[in-house]
C-alpha positions as CSV (number, residue, x, y, z in Angstrom):
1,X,-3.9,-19.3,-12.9
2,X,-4.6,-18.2,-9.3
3,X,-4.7,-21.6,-8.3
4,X,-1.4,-20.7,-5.5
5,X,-3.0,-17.6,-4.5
6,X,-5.0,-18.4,-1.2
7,X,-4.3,-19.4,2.0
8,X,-5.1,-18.8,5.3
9,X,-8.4,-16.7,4.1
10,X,-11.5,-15.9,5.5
11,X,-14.1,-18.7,3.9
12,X,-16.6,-15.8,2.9
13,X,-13.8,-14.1,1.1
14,X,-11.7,-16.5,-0.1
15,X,-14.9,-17.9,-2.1
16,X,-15.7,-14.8,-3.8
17,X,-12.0,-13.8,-4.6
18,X,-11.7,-17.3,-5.9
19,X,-14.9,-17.4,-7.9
20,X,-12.9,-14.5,-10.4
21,X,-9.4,-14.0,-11.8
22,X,-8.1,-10.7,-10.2
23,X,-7.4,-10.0,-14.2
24,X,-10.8,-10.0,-14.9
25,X,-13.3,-7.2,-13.7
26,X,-13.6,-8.1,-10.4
27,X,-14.4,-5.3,-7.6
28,X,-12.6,-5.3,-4.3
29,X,-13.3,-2.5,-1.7
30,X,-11.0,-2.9,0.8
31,X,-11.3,-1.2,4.1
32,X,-8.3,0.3,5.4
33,X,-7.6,0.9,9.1
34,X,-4.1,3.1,8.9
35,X,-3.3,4.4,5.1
36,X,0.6,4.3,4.4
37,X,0.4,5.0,0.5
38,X,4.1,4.9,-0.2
39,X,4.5,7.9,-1.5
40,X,3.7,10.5,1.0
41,X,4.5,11.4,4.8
42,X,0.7,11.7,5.2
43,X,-1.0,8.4,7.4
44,X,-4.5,8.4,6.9
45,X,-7.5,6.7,8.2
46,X,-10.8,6.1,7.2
47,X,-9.9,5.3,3.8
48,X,-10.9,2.8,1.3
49,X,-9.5,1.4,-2.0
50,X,-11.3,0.4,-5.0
51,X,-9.7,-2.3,-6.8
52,X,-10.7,-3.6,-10.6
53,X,-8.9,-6.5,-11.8
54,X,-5.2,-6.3,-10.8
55,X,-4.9,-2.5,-10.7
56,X,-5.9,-0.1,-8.0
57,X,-9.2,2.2,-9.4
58,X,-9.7,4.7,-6.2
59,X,-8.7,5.8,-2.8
60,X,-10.4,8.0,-0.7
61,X,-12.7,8.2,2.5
62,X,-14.8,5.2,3.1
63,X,-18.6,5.3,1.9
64,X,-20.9,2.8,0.5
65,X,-19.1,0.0,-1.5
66,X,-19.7,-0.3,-4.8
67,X,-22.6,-2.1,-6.4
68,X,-21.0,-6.1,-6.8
69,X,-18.0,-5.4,-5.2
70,X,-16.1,-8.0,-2.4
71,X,-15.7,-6.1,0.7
72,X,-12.2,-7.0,2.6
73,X,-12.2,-6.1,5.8
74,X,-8.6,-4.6,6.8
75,X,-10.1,-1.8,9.3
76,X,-8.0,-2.8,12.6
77,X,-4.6,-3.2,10.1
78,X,-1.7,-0.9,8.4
79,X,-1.9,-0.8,5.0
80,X,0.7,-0.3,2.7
81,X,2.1,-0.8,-0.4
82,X,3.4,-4.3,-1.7
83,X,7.0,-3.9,-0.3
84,X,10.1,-3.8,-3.2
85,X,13.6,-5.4,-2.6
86,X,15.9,-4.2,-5.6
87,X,18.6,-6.4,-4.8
88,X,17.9,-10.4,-4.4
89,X,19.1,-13.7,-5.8
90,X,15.9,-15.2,-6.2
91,X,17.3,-17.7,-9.4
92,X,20.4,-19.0,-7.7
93,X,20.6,-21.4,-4.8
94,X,22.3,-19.2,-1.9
95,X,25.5,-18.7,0.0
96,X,26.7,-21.7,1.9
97,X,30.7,-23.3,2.6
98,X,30.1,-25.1,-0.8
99,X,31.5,-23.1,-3.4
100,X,31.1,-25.9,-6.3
101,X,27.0,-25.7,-5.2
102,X,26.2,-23.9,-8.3
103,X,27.8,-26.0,-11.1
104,X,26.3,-29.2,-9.0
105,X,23.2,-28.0,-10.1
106,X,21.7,-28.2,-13.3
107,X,20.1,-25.2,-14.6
108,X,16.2,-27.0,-14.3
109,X,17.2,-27.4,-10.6
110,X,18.5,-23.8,-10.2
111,X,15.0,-22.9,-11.6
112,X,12.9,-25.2,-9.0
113,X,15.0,-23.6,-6.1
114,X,14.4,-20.0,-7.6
115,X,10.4,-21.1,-7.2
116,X,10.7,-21.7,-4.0
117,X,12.4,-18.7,-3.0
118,X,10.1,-16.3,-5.1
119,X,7.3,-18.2,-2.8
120,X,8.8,-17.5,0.2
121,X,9.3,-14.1,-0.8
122,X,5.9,-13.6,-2.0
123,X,4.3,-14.5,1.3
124,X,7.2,-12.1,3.2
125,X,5.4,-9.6,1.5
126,X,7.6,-8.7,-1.2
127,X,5.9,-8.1,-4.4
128,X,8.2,-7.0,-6.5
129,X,12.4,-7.5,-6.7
130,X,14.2,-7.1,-8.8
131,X,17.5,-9.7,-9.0
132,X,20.8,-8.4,-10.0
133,X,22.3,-11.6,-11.1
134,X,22.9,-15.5,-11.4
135,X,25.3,-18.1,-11.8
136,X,23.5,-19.9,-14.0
137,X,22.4,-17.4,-17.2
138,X,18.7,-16.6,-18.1
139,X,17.6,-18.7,-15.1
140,X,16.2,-15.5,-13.8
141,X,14.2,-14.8,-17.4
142,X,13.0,-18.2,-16.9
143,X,11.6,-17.7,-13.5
144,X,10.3,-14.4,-13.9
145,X,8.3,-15.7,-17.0
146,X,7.0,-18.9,-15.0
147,X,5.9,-16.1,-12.8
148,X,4.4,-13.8,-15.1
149,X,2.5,-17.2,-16.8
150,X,0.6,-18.0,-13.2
151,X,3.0,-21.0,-13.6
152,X,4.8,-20.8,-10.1
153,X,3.7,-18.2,-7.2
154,X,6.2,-15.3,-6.9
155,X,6.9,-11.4,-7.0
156,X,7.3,-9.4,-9.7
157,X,11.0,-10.1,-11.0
158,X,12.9,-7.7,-13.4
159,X,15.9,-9.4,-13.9
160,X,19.6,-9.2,-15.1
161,X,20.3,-12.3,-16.9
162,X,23.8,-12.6,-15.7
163,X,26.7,-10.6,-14.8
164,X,28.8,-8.1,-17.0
165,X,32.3,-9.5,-15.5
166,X,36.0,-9.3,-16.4
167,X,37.3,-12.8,-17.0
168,X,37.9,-13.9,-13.3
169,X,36.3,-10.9,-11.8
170,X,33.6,-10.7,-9.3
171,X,30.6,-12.2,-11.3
172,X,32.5,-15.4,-11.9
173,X,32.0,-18.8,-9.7
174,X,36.2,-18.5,-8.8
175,X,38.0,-21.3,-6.7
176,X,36.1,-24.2,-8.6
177,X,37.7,-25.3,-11.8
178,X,39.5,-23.0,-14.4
179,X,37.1,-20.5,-15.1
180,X,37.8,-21.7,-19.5
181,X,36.1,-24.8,-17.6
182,X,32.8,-23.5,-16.4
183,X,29.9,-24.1,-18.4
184,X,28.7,-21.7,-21.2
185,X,25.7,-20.5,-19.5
186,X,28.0,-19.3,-16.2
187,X,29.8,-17.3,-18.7
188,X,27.4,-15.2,-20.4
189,X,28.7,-11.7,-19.5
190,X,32.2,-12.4,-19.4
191,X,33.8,-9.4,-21.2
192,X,37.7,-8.2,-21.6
193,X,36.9,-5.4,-23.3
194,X,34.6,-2.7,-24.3
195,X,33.5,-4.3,-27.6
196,X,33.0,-7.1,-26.0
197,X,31.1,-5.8,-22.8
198,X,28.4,-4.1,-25.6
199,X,28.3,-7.1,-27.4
200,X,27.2,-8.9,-24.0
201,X,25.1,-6.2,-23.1
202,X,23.2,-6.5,-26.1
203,X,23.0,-10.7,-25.9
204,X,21.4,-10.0,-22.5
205,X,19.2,-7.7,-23.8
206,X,17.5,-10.0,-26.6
207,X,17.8,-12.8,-24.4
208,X,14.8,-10.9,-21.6
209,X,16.8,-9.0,-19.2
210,X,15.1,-6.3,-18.0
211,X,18.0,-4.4,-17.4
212,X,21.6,-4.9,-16.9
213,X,24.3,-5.5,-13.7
214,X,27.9,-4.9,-13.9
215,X,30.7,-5.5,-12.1
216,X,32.8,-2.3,-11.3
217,X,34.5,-3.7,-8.4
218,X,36.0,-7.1,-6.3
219,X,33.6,-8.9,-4.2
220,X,33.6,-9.5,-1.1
221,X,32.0,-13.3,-1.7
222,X,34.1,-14.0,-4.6
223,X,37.3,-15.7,-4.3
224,X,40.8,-14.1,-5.8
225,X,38.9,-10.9,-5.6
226,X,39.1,-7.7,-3.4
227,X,36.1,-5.4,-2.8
228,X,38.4,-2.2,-3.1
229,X,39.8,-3.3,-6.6
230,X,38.3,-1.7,-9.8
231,X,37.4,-4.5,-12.2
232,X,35.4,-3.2,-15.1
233,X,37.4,0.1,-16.6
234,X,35.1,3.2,-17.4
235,X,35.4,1.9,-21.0
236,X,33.8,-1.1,-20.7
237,X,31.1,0.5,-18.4
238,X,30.6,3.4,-20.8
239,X,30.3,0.8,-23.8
240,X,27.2,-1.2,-21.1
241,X,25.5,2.4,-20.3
242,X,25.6,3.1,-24.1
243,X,24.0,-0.1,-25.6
244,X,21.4,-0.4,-22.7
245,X,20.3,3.1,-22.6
246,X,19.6,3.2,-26.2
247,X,17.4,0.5,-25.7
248,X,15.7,2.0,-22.9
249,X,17.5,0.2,-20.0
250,X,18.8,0.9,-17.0
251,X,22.1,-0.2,-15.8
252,X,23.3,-0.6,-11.9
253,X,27.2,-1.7,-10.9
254,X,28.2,-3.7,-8.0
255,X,30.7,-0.9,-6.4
256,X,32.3,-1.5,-2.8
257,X,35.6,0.5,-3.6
258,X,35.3,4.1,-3.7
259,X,37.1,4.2,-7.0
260,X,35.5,1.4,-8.7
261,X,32.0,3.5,-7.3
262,X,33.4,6.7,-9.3
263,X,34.4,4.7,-12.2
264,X,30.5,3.7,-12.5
265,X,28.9,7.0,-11.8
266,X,31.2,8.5,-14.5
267,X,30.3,6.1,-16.8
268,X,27.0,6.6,-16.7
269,X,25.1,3.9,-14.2
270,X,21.4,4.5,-12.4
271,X,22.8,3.0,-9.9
272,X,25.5,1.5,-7.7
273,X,25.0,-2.2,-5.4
274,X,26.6,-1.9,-2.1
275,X,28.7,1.2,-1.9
276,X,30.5,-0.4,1.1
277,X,33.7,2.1,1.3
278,X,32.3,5.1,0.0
279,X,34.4,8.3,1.3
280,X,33.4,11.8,1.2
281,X,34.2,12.8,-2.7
282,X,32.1,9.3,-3.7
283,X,29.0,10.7,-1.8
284,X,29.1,14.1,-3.3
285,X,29.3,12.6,-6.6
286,X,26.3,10.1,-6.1
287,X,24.0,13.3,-4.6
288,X,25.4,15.7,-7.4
289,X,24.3,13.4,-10.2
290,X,21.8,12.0,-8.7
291,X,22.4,8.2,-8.9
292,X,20.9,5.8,-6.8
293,X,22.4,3.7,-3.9
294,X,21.6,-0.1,-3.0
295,X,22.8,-0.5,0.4
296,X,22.7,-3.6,1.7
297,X,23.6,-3.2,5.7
298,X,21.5,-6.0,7.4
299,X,23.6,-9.3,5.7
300,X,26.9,-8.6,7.0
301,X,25.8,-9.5,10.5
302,X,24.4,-12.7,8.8
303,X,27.4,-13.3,7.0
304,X,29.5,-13.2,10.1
305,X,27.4,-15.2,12.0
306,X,26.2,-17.7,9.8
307,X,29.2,-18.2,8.1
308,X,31.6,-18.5,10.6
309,X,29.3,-21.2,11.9
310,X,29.2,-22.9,8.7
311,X,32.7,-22.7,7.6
312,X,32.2,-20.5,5.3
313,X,35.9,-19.7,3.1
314,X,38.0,-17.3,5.7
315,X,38.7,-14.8,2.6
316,X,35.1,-14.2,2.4
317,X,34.9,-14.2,6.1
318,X,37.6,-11.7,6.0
319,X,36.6,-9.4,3.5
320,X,32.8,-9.3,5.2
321,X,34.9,-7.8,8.5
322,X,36.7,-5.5,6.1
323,X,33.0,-3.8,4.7
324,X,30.0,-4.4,7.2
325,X,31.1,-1.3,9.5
326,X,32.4,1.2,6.8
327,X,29.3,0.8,4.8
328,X,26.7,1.2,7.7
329,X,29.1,4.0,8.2
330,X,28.4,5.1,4.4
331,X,24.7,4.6,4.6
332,X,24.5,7.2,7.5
333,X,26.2,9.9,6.0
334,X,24.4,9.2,2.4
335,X,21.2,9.7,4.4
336,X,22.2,12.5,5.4
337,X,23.4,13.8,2.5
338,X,19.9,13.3,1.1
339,X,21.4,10.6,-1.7
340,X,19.2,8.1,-3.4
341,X,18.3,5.2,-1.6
342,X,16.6,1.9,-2.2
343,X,15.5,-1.4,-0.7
344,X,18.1,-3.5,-1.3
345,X,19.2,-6.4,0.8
346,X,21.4,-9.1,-1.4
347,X,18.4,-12.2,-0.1
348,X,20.0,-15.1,-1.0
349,X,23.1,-14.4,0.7
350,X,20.4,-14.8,3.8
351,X,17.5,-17.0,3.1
352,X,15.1,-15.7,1.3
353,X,11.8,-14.5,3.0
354,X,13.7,-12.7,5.6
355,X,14.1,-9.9,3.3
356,X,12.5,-7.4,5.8
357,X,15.3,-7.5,8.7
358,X,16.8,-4.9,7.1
359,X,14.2,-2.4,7.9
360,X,15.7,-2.3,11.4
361,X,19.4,-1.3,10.5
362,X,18.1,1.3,8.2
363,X,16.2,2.9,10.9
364,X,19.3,2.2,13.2
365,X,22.0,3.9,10.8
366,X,20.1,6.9,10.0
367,X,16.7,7.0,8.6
368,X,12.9,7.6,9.5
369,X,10.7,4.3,9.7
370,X,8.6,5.9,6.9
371,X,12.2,6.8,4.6
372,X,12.7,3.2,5.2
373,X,8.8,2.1,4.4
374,X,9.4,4.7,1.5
375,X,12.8,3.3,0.2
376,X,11.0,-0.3,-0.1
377,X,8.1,1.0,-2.1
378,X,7.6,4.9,-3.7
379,X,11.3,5.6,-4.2
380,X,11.7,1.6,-5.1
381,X,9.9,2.1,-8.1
382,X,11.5,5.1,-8.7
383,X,14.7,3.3,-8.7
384,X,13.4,1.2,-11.2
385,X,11.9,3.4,-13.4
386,X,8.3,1.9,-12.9
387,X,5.1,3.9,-12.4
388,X,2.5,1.0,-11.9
389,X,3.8,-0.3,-8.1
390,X,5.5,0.9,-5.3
391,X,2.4,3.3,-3.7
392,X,-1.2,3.1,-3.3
393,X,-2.2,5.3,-5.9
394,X,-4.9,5.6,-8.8
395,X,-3.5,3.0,-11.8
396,X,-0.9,0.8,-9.9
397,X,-1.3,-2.1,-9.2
398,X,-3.3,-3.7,-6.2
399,X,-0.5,-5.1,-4.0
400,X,-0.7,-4.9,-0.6
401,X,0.8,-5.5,2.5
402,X,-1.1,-5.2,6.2
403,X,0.1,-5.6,9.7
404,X,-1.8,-5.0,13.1
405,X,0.8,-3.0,14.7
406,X,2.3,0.7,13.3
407,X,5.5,0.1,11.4
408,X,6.0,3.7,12.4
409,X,6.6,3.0,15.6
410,X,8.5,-0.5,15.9
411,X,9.7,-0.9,11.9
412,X,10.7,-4.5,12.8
413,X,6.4,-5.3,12.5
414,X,7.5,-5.6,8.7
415,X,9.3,-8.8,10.0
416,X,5.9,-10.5,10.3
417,X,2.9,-9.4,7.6
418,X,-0.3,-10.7,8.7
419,X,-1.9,-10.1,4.9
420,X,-0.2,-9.9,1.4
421,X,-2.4,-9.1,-1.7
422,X,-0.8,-9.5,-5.0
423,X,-2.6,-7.7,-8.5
424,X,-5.9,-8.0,-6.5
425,X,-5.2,-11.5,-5.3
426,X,-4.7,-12.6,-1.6
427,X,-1.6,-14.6,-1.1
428,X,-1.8,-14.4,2.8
């Protein structure tokens, strides 16, 4: 099961981590220069972690190790949490000038790219993420499963099965062939009105989503689509909120448009994807009821760049213009506002792996290097709901990250982890 796990490992270690599964009762004391736990502003040193199996056991002032126990050496390092992204495309093959990409491939083919992103994630230190979406329906649930098996090496992945969409909307592969055209599985959440948008909802749900994405707004990389537009009426969101909530679910909305953004918040949503032109009134509502923004403010440089180089459609060229600098603008003042915020960074739009450039902008457009370290692991999890990852903490589990210099004091370190552990398992 851990046979992906190890590379670039010292020989000593890598034998006696090798010689048990992380899952059984293995002891690792790891010796921890700098202690970043994820959850608070405190950095301490001179601390050590007990790990059993995949789960973290202690943390506290270094002593004698424990009778049996591996000792990993991470004294002249930063340790931190496994870092979060809570908005990637890991089962999906990426942005490029092809628009037809996604039906070209078959859904086994969509699945071997999403291993190789998950990998390449993985080893950018990026533990968990969860995706918001693919083309190609239940790909995701596949991956995350092969994942969960041992089959393929990856983070942990809660997933969204597929978008809730209006027929033509933003979730929907546009410009290709008549959308009645498009195969069954690129239709899954397609829904024209609120009966049918629970009756989605509720496929998803049987089908392993982990929670569930809709589409409040226009995209900007969709075509016939404008970020600004509502799609999805409060109706049809409320009927999403309703069916996944009773099950225990949460439910985020891609939002740029302020109104859209409103719509979603009334209705009920965790949380919103983007908020590119939130105003004043959106902001106030998001802090008021507490619901939590996904900002990603790194990829529209990318998109700009990248795309114009590669031809990318001039609509979605256009529309990037139209929302990079009004939602770093947005960012700011939802920071300080004190509103909600996660790691999220849309990977996939970008390649994969580079998942921690973002760190920079956030630091650049308003925040703390540890509210950015925090929004990509302790308030992560929050986000999500989950209380076993995210900090270094008794009962989560053991993923860490470790870098030589202080993230404190140049964030863009994150760009370049020396060591990733994974449920007590070094990946790198």
């Amino acid at each position: 099961m851990q046979r992906f796990r190890y590379r670039h490992l010292n020989a000593a270690i890598a034998a006696s981590l090798l010689a048990v599964s992380p899952a059984s009762a293995q002891t690792l004391y790891i010796k921890a220069g700098r202690l970043i736990d994820g959850v608070s502003n405190e950095v301490r040193t001179g601390e050590c972690i007990t790990v059993e199996g995949e789960h973290i056991k202690a943390v506290g002032p270094c002593g004698k190790a424990p009778d049996g126990a591996t000792v990993v050496d991470w004294s002249g390092f930063n340790v931190l949490p496994g870092l979060i992204d809570l908005h990637t495309h890991l089962a999906d093959l990426g942005q490029s000038a092809d628009l037809a990409a996604p039906i070209k491939a078959s859904p086994a083919e969509t699945a071997l790219v999403g291993a190789r992103n998950a990998r390449v994630t993985l080893d950018a230190g990026f533990t968990s993420a969860r995706d918001v979406g693919t083309y190609r329906g239940l790909t995701d649930v596949t991956l995350r499963n092969a994942i969960d098996r041992g089959d393929v090496p990856g983070p942990r992945m809660w997933v969204a099965g597929a978008y809730i969409t209006i027929p033509k909307g933003g979730g929907e592969l546009n410009g290709v062939v008549p959308n009645e055209e498009l195969p069954a599985d690129m239709r899954l959440g397609v829904a024209a009105t609120p009966e049918e948008a629970a009756a989605k909802t509720t496929y998803l749900l049987d089908h392993g989503a982990d929670f569930i994405k809709t589409i409040a707004t226009g995209a900007v990389l969709a075509i016939g689509t404008e970020p600004g537009a509502p799609e999805l009426t409060v109706e049809q969101l409320r009927a999403v909120v309703r069916v996944a909530h009773a099950r225990g679910k949460k439910v985020t909305a891609h939002a740029h448009g302020a109104i859209g953004i409103q719509n979603a918040i009334n209705a009920g949503v965790d949380s919103i994807e983007h908020a590119s032109l939130a105003d004043e009134a959106t902001l106030q509502l998001a802090k008021k009821r507490g619901t939590w923004l996904a900002m990603d403010i790194y990829n529209g440089t990318y998109i700009d760049d990248i795309g114009t180089k590669e031809g990318w459609p001039e609509e979605y060229l256009r529309k990037n213009r139209e929302t990079t600098d009004a939602q770093r603008a947005a960012f700011r003042r939802a920071v300080e506002l004190g509103v909600n915020i996660g790691y999220a960074t849309d990977a996939g739009v970008y390649p994969h792996g580079l998942n921690a450039r973002q760190f920079r902008n956030m630091v650049k457009y308003g925040m703390t290097p540890m509210q950015a370290i925090q929004s990509a692991t302790g308030r992560a999890s929050e986000e999500m709901g989950r209380s076993d990852v995210g900090a270094i903490v008794p009962g989560r589990y053991a993923d860490f990250v470790a870098v030589k210099a202080d993230p404190l004091t140049d964030i863009t370190v994150l760009e370049k982890i020396d060591h990733v552990m994974k449920g007590g398992a070094i990946v790198r």
